[in-house]
Backbone of each chain as ProteinMPNN parsed JSONL, in Angstrom:
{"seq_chain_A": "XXXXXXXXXXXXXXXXXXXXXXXXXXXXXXXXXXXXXXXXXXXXXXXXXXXXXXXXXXXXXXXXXXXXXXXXXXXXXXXXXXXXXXXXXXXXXXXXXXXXXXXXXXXXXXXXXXXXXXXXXXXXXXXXXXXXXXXXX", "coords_chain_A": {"N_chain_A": [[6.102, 2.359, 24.537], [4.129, 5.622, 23.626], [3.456, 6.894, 26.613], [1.883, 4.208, 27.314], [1.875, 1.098, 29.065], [2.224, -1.649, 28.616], [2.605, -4.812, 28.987], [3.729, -5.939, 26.513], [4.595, -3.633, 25.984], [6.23, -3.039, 27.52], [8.241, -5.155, 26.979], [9.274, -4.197, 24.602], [10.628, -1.809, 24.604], [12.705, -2.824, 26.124], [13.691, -4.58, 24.488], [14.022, -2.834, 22.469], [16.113, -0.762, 23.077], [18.313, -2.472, 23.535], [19.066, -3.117, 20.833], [19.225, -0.146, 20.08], [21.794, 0.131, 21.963], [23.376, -1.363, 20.723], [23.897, -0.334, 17.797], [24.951, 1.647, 18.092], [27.588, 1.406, 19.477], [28.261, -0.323, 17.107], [28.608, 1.281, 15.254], [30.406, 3.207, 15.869], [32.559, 1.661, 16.453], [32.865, 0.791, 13.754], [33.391, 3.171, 12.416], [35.815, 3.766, 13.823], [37.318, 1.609, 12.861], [37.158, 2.396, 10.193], [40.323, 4.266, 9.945], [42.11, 2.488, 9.993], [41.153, 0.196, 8.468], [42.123, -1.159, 4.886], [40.25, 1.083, 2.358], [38.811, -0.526, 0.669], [36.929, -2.961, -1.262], [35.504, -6.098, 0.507], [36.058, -5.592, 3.261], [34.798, -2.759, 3.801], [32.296, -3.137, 2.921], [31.547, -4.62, 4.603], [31.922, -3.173, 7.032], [29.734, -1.413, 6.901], [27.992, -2.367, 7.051], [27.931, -3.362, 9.443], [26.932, -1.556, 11.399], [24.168, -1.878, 10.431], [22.879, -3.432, 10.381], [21.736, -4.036, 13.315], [19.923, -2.11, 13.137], [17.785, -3.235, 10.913], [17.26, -5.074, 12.799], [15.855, -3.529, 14.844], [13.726, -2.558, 13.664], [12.396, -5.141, 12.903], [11.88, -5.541, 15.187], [10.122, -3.504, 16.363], [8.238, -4.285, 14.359], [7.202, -7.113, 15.492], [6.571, -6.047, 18.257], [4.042, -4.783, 17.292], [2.647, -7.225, 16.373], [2.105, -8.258, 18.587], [1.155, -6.787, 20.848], [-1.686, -5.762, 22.28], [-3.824, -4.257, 22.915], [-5.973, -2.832, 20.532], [-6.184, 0.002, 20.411], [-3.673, 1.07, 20.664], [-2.118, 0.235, 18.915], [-3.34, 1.023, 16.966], [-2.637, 3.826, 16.989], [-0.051, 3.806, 17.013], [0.463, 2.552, 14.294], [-0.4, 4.404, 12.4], [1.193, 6.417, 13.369], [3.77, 5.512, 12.729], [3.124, 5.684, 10.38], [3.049, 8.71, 9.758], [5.293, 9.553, 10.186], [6.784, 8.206, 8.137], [5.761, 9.272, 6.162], [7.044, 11.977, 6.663], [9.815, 11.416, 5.973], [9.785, 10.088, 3.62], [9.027, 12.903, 2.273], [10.743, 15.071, 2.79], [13.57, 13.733, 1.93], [13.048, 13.561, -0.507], [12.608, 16.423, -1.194], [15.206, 17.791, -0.396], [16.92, 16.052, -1.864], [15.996, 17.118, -4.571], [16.767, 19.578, -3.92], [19.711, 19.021, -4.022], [20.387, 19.257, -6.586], [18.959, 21.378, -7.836], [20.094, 23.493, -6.308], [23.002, 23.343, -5.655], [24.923, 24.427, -4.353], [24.213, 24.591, -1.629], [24.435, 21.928, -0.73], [26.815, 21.705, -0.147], [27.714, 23.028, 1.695], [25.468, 22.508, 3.716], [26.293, 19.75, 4.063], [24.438, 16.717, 4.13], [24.403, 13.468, 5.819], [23.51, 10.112, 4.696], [22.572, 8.554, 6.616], [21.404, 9.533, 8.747], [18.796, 9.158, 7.903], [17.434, 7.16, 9.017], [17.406, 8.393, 11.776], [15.641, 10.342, 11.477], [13.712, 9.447, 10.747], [12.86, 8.053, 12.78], [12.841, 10.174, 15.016], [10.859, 11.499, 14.224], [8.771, 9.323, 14.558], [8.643, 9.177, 17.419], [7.793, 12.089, 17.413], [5.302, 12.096, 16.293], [3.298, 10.312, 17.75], [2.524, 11.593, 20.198], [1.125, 13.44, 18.907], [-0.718, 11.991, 17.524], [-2.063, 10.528, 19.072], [-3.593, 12.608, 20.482], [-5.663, 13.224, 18.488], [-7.867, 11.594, 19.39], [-8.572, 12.456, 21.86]], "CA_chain_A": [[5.623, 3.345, 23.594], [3.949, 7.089, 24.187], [2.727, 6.634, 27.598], [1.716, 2.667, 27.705], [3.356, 0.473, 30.257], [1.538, -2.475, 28.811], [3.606, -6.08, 29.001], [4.499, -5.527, 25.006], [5.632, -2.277, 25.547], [7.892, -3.219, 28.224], [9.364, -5.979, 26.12], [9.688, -3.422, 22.989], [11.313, -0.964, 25.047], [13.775, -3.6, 26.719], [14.647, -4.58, 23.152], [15.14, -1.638, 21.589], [17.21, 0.02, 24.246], [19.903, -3.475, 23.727], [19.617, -2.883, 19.883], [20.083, 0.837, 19.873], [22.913, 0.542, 21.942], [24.445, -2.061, 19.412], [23.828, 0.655, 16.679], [25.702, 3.039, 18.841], [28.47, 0.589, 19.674], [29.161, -0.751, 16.181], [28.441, 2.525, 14.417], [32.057, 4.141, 16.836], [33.583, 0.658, 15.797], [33.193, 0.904, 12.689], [34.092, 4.565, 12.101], [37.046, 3.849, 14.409], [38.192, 0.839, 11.801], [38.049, 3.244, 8.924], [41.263, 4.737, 9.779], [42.625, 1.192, 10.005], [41.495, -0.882, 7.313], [42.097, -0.384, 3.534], [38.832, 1.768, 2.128], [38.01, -1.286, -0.546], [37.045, -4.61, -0.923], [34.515, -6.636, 1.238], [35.511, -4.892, 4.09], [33.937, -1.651, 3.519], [31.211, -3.553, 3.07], [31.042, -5.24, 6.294], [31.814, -2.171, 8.295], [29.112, -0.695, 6.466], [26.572, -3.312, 7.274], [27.643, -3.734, 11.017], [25.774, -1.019, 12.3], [22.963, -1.355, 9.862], [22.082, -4.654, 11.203], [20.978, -3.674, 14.633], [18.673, -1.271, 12.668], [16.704, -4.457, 10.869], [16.703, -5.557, 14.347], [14.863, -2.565, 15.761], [12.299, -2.401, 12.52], [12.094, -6.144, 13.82], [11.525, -5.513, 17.166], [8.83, -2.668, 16.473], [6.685, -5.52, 14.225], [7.182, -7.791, 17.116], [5.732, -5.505, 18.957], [2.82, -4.579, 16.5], [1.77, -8.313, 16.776], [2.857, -8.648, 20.573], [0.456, -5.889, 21.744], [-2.89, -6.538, 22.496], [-4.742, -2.866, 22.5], [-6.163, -2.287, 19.39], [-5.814, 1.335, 20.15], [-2.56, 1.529, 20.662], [-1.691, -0.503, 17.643], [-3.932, 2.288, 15.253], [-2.048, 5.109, 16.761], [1.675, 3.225, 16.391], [0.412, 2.253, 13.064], [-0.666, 5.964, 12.114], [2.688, 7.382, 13.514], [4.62, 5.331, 11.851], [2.751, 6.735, 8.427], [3.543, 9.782, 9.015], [7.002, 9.357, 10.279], [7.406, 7.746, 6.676], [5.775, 10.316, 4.92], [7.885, 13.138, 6.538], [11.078, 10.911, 5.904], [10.088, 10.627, 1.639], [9.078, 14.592, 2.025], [11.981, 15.844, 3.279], [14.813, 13.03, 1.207], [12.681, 13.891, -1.583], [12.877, 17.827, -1.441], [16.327, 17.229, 0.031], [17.301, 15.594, -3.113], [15.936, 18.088, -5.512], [17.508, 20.906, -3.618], [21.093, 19.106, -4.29], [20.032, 19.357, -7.866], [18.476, 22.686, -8.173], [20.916, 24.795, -5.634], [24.457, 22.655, -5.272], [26.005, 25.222, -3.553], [23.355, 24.704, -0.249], [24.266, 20.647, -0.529], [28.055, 21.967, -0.514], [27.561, 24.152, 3.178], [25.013, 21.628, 5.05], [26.149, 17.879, 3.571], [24.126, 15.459, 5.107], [25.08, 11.828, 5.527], [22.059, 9.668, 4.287], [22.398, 7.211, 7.592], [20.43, 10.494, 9.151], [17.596, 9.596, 7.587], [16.595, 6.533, 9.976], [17.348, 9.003, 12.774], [14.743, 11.311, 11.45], [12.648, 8.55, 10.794], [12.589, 7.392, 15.087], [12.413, 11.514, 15.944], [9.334, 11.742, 13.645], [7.837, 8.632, 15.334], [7.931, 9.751, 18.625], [6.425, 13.526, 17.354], [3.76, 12.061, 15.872], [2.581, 9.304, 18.546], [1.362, 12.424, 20.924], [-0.001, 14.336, 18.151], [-2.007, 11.161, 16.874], [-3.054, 10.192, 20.803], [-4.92, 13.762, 20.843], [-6.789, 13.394, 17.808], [-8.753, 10.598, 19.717], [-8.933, 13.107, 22.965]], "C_chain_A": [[5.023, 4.529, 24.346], [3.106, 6.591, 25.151], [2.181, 5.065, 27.814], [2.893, 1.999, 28.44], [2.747, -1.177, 30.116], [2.979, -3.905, 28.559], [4.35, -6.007, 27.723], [5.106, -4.702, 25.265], [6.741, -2.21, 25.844], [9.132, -3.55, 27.174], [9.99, -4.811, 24.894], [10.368, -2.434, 23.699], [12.986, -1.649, 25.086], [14.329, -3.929, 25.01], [15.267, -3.269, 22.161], [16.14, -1.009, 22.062], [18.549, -0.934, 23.574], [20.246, -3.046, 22.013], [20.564, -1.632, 19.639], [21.48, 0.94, 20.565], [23.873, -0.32, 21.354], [24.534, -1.19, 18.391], [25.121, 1.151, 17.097], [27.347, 2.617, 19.065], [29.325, 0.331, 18.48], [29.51, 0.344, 15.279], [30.13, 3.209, 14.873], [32.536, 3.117, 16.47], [34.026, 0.84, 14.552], [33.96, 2.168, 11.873], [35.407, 4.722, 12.9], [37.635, 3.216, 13.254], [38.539, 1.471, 10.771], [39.125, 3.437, 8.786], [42.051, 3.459, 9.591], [42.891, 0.563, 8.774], [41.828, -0.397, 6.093], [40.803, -0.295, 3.254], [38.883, 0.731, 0.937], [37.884, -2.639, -0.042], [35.44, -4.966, -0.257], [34.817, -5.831, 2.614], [35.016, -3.812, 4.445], [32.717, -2.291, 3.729], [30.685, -3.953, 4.261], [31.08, -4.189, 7.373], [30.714, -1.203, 7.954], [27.888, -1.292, 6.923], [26.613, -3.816, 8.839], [27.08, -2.718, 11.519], [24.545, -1.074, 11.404], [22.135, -2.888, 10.411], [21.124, -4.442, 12.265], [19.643, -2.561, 13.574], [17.426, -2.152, 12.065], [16.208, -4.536, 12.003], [15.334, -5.068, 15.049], [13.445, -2.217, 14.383], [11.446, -3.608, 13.026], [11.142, -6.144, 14.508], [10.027, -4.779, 16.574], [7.569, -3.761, 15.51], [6.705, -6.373, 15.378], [5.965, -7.575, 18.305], [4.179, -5.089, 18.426], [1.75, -6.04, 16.702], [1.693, -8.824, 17.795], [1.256, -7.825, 21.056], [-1.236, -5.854, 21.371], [-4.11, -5.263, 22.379], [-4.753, -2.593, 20.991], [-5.772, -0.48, 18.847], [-4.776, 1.842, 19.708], [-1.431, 1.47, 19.389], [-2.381, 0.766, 16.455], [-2.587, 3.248, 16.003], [-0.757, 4.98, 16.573], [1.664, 3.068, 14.685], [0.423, 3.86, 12.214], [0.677, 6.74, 12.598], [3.457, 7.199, 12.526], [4.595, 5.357, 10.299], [3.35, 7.773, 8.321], [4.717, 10.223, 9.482], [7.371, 9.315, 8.839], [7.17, 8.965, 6.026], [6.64, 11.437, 5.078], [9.622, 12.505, 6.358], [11.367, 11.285, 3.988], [9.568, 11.901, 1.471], [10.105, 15.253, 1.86], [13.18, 15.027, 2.49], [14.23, 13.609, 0.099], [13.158, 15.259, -2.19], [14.476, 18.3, -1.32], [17.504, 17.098, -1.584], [17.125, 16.227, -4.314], [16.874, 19.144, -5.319], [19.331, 20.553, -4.062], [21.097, 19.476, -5.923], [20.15, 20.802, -8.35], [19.888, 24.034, -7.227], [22.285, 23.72, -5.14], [24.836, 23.181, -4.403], [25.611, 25.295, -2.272], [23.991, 23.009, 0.32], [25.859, 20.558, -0.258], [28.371, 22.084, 1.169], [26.688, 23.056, 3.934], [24.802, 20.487, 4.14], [25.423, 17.045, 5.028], [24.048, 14.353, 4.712], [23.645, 10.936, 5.225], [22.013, 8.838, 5.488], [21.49, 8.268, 8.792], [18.997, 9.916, 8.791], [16.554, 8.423, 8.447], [16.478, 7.296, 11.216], [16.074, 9.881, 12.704], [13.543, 10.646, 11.06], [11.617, 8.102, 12.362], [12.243, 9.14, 15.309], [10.852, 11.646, 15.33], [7.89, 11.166, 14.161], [7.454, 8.68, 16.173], [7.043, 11.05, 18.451], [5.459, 13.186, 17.282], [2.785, 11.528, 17.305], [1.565, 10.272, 19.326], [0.519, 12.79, 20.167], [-1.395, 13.534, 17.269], [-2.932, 10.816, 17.853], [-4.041, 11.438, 20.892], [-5.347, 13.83, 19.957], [-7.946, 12.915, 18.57], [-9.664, 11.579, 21.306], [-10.63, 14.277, 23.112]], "O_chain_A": [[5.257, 4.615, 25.552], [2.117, 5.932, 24.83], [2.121, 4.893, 29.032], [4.113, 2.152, 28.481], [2.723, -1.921, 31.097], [4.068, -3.73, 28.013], [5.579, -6.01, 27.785], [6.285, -4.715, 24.911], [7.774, -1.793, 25.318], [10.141, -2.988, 26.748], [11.154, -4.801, 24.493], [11.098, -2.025, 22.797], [14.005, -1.301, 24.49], [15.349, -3.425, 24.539], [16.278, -2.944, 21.538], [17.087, -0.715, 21.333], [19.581, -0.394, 23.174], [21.391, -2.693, 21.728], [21.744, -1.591, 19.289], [22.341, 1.643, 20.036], [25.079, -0.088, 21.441], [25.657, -1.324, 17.904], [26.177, 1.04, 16.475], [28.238, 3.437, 18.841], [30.539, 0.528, 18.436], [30.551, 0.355, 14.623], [30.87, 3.644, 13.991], [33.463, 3.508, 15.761], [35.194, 1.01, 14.202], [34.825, 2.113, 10.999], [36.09, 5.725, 12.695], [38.387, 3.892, 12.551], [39.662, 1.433, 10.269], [39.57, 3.04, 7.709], [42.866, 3.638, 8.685], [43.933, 0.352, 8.154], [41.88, 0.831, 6.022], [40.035, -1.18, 3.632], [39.052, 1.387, -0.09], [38.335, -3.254, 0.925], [34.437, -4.283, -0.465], [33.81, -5.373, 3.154], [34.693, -3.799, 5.633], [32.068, -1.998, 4.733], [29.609, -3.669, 4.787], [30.428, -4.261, 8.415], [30.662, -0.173, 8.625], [26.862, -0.646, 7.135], [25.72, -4.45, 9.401], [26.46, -3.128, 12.501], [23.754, -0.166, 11.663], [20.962, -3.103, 10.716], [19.913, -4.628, 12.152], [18.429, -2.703, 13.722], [16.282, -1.979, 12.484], [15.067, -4.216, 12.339], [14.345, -5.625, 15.524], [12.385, -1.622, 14.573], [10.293, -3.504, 13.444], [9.985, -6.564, 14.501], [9.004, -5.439, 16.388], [6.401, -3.959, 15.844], [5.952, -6.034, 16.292], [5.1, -8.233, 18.881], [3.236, -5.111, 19.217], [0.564, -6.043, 17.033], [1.174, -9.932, 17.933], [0.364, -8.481, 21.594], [-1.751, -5.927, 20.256], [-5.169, -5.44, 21.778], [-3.78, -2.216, 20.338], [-5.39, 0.063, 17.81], [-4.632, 2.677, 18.815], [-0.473, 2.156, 19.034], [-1.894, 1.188, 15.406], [-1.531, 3.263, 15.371], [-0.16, 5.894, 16.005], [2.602, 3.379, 13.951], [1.352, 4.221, 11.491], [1.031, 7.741, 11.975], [3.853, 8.002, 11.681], [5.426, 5.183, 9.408], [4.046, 8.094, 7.358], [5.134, 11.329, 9.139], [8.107, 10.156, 8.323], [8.024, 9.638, 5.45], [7.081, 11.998, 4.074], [10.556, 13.252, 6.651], [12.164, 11.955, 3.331], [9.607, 12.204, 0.278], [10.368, 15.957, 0.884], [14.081, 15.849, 2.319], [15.035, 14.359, -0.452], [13.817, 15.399, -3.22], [14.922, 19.125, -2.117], [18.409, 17.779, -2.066], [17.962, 16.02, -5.193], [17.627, 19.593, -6.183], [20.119, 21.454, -4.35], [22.093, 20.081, -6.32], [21.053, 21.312, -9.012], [20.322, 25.11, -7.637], [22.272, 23.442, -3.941], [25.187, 22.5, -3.44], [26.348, 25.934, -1.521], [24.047, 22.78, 1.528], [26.305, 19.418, -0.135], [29.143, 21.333, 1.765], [27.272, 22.63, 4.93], [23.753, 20.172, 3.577], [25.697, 16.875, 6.216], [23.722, 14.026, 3.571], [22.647, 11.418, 5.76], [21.022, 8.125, 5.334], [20.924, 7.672, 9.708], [18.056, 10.293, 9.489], [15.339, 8.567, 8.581], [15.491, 7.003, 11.891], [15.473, 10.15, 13.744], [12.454, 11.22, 11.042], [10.454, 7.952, 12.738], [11.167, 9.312, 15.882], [9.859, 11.874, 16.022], [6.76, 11.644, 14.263], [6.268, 8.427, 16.384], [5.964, 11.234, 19.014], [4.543, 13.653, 17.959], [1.838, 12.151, 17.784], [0.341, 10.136, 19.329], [-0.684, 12.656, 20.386], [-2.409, 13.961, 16.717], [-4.156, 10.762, 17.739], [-5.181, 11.288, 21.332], [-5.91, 14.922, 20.033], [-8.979, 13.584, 18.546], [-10.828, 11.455, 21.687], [-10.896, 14.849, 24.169]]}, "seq_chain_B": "XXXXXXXXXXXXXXXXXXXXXXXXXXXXXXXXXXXXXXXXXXXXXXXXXXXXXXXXXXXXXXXXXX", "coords_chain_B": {"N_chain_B": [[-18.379, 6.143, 15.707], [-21.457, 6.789, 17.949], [-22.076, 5.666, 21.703], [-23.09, 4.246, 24.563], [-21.741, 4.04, 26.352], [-20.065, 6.362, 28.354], [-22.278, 6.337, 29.946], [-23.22, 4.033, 31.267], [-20.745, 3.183, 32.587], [-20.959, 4.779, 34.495], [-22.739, 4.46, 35.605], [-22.314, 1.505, 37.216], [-20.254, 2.875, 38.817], [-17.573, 3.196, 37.912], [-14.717, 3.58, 36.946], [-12.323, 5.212, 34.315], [-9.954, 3.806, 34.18], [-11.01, 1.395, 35.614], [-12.719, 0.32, 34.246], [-10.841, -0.339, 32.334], [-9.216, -1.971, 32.872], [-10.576, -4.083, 33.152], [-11.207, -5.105, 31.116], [-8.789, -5.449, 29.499], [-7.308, -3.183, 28.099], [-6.035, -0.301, 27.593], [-6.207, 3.239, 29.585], [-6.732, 4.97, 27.82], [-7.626, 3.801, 25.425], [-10.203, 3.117, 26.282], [-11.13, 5.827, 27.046], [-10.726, 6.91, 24.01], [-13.088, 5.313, 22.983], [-15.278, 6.098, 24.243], [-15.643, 8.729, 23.804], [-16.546, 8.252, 21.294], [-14.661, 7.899, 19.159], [-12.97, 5.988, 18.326], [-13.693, 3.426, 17.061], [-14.034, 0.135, 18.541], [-12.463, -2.978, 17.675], [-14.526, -5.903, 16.611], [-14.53, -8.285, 18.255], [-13.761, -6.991, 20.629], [-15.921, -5.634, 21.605], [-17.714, -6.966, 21.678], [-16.527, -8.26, 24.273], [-16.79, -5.738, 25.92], [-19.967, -5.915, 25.605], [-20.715, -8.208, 26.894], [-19.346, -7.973, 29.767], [-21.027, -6.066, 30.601], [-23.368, -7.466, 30.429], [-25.072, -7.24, 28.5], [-26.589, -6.291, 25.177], [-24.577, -6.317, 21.605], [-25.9, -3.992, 20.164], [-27.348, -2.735, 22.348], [-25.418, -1.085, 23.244], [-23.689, 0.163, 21.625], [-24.506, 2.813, 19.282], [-25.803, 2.378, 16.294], [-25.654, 4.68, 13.711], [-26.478, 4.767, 11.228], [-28.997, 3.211, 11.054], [-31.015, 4.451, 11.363]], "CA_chain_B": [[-20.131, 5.803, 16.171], [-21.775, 6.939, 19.445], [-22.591, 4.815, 22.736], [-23.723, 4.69, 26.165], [-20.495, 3.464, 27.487], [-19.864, 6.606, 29.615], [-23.305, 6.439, 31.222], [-23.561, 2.53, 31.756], [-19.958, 2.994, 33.224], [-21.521, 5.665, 35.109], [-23.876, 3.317, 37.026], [-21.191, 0.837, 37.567], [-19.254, 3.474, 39.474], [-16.308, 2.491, 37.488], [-13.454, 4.757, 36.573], [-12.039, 4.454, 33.326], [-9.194, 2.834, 34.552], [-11.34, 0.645, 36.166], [-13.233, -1.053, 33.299], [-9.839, -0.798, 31.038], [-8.803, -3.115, 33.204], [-11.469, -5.373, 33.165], [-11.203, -5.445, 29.443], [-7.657, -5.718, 29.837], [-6.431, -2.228, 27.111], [-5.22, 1.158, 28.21], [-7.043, 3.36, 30.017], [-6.784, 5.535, 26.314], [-8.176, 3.154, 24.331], [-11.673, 3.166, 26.994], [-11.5, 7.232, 26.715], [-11.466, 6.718, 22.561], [-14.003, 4.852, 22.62], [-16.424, 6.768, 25.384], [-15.577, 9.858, 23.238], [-17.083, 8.359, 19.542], [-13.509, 9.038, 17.789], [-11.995, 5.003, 17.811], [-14.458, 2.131, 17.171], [-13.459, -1.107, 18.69], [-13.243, -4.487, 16.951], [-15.88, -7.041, 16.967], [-14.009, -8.977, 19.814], [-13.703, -5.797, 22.116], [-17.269, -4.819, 21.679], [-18.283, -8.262, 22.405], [-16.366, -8.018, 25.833], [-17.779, -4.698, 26.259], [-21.233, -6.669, 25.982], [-20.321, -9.147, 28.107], [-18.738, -7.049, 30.759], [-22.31, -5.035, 31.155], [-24.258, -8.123, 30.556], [-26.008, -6.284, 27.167], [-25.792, -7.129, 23.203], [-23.603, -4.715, 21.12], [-26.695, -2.797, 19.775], [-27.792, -1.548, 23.486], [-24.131, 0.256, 23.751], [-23.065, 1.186, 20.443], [-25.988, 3.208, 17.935], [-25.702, 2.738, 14.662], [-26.267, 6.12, 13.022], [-27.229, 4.71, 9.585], [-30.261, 2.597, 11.309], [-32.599, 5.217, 11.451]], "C_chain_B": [[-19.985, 6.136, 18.154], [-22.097, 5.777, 19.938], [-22.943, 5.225, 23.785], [-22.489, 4.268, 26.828], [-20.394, 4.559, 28.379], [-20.531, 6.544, 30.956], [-23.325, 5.001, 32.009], [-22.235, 2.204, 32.679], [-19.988, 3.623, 34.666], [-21.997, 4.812, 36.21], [-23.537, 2.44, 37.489], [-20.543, 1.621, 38.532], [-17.817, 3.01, 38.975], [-15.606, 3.194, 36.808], [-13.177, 3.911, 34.952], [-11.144, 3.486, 33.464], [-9.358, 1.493, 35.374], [-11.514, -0.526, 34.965], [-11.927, -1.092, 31.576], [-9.214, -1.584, 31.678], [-9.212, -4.145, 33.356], [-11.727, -5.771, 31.935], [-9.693, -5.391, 28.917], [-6.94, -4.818, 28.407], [-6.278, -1.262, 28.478], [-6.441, 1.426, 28.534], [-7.3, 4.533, 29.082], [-7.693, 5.574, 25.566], [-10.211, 3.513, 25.112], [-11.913, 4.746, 26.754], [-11.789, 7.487, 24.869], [-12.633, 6.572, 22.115], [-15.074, 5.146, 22.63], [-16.365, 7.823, 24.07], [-16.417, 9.49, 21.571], [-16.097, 8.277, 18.898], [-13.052, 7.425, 17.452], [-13.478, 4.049, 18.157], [-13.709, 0.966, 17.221], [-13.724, -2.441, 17.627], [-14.047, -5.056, 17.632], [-15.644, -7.775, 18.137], [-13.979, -7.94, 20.745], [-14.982, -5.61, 22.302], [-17.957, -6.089, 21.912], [-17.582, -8.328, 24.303], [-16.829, -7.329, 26.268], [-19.394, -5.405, 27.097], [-21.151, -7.178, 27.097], [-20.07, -8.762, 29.487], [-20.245, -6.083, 31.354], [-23.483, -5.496, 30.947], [-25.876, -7.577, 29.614], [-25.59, -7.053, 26.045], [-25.474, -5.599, 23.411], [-24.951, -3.515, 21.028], [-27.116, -2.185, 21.098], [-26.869, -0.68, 23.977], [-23.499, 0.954, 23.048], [-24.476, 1.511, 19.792], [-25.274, 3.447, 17.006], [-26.353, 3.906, 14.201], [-26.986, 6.023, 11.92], [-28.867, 4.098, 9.675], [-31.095, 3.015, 11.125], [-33.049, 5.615, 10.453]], "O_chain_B": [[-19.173, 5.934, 19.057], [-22.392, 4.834, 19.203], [-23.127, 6.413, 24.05], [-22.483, 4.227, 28.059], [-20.592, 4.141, 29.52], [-20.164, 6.597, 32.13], [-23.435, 4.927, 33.233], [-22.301, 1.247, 33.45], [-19.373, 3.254, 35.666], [-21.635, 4.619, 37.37], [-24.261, 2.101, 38.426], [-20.104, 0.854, 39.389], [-17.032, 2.471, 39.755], [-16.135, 3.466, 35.73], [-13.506, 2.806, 34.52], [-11.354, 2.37, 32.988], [-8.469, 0.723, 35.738], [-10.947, -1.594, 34.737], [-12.037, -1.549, 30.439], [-8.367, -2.136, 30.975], [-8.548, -5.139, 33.651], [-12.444, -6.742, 31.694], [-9.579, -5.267, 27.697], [-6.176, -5.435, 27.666], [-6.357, -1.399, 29.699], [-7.458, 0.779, 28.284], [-8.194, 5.258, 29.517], [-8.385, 6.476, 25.092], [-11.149, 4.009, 24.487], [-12.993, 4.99, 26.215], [-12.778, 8.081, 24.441], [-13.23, 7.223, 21.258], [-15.919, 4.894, 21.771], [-17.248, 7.589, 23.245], [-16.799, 10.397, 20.832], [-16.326, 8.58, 17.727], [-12.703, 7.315, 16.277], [-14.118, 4.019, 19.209], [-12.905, 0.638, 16.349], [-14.74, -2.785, 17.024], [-14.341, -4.928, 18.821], [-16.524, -7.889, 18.991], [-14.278, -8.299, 21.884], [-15.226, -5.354, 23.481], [-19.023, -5.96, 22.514], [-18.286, -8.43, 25.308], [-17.538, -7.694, 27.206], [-19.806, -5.449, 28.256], [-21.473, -6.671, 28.172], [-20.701, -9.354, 30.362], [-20.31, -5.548, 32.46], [-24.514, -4.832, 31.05], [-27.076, -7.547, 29.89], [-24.767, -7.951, 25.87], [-25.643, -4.628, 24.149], [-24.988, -2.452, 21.649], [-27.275, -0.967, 21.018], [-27.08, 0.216, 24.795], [-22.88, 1.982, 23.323], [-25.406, 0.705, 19.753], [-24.418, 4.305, 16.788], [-27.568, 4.06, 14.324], [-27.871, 6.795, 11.551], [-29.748, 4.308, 8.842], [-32.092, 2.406, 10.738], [-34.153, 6.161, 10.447]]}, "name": "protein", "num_of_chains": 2, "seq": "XXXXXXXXXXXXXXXXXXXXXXXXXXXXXXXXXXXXXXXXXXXXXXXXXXXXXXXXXXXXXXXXXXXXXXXXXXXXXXXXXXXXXXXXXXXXXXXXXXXXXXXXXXXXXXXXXXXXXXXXXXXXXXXXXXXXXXXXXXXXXXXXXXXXXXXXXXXXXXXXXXXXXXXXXXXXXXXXXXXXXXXXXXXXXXXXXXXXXXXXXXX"}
């Protein structure tokens, strides 16, 4: 995590690294098979749910690590990131979601895929972590 | 809540990274703490004690006491 090198962190690093690159892995599998399989059925489904797996994983992993790690500190300011990771995730899907509503023709020109929104979930978590470490400074 | 932790660490000669390792967190969590901004749990602030051979009340002040 932001700056700790404590025995948890390692481990939570070392795991997330193997998940994300299963994400990354099945995510190009699966969007390779598209062209392949027929678009119905159960397998849609399953190529839909093989990269979302590894993502449990890494939600997983990060409690894991929440009850793994032994600094109280470190645990408020992971805990506190990952608030306001969330909150800028239902800000932004929220407003997001009105705007396809209210202005179509913007949701027409920049479509975005909803599997973005764990990505902007993890970029949010790392912003915050510094900006919660220097409240305490 | 305030303490004496930087001074009593003071007279120790003991870096922060010293006594966050003798209380086995970051050397973060010991600057939080020195600073007033993160109050430890009841188990940290008992090592604390322990560690400087004090009770809690001679390193943390309660503000509401007075």
């Amino acid at each position: 995590m932001y700056c700790t090198n404590t025995a948890a962190a390692r481990r939570y690093r070392a795991r997330t690294l193997f998940a994300t690159t299963h994400i990354s892995c099945r995510f190009g599998v699966s969007l390779g098979c598209l062209d392949i399989v027929i678009r119905r059925g159960a397998a849609v489904y399953l190529l839909a749910l093989a990269p979302e797996l590894p993502i449990f994983a890494i939600l997983a992993i990060f409690g894991i690590y929440l009850a793994e790690e032994k600094d109280e500190f470190i645990r408020a300011v992971l805990v506190q990131s990952s608030l306001w990771a969330t909150c800028v995730v239902l800000a932004f899907t929220t407003f997001w979601s009105l705007l396809q509503i209210y202005a179509p023709a913007i949701d027409l020109v920049l479509k975005v895929p909803m599997y973005w929104v764990f990505v902007l979930w993890c970029v949010s978590f790392a912003v915050a972590q510094p900006l919660v470490q220097r409240r305490y400074k | 809540m305030k303490n004496r932790l930087r001074v009593l660490r003071a007279e120790k000669n003991w870096s922060q990274a010293d006594l966050a390792q003798q209380l086995g967190v970051s050397r973060q969590s010991v600057n939080a703490i020195e600073t007033g901004k993160f109050d430890p749990s009841l188990p940290l602030a008992f090592r604390l004690a322990r560690l400087f051979d004090m009770t809690i009340e001679q390193i943390f002040i309660d503000d509401d006491s007075s």
